[in-house]
C-alpha positions as CSV (number, residue, x, y, z in Angstrom):
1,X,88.8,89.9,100.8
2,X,90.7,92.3,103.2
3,X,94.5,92.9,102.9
4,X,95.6,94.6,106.6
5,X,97.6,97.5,106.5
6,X,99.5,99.6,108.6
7,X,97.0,102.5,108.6
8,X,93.9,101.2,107.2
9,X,92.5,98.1,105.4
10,X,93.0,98.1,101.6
11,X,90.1,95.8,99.8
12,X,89.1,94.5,96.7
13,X,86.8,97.5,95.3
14,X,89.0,100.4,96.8
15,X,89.7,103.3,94.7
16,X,93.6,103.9,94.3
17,X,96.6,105.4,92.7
18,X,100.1,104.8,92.1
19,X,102.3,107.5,94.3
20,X,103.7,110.0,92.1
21,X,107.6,108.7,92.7
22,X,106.1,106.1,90.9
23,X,104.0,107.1,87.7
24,X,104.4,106.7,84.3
25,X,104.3,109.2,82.5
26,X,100.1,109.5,81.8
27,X,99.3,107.7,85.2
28,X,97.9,110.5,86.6
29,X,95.3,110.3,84.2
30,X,93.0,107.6,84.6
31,X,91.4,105.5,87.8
32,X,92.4,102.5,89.1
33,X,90.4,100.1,91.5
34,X,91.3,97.0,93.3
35,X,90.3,94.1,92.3
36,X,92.6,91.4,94.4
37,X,93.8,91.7,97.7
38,X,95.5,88.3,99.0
39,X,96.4,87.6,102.7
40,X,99.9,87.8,103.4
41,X,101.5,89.4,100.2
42,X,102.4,92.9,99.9
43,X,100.9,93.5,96.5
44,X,97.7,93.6,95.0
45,X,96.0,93.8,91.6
46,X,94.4,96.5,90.4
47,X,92.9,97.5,87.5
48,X,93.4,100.7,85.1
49,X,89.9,102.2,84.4
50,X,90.4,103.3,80.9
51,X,86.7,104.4,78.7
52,X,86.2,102.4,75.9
53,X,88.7,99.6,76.8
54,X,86.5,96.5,77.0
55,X,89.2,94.6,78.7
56,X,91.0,97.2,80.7
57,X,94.8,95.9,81.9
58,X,95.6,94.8,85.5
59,X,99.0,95.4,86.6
60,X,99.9,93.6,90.3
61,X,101.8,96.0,92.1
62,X,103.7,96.8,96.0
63,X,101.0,98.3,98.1
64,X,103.8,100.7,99.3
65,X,103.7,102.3,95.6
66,X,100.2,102.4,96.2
67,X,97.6,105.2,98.0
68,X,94.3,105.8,98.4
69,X,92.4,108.1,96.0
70,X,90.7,109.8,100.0
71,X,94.6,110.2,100.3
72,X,95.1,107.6,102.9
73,X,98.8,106.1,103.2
74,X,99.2,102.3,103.4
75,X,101.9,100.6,104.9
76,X,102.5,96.6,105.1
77,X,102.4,95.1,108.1
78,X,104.2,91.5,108.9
């Protein structure tokens, strides 16, 4: 599934990561990949790609904390 946005399409299987306003402290660290994208919400979930966790966590965040790891900005549209 597709989510629209403003200057692109974010969808599940996209490489991302939290803008730096944002991080925790360690964020920078690891990859994280969508893995939900519903129609008409302005979050997604994504999940932390962490070696050796067999269940990595998800987190469902604002797609406007949110950019691409090719560096492209998204932006909710409605």
């Amino acid at each position: 599934m597709k989510r629209a946005c403003g200057l692109g399409i974010l969808k599940v299987g996209d490489r991302v990561r939290i803008k730096p306003e944002w991080q925790d402290e360690g964020d920078d660290e690891f990859e994280r990949v969508v893995i939900e994208a519903p129609e008409n919400s302005p979050r997604v979930l994504i999940k932390t790609l962490i070696p050796g966790f067999e269940y990595p966590p998800t987190e469902r965040i604002e797609i406007s904390k949110l950019e691409r790891v090719d560096g492209g900005e998204l932006s909710v549209i409605y």
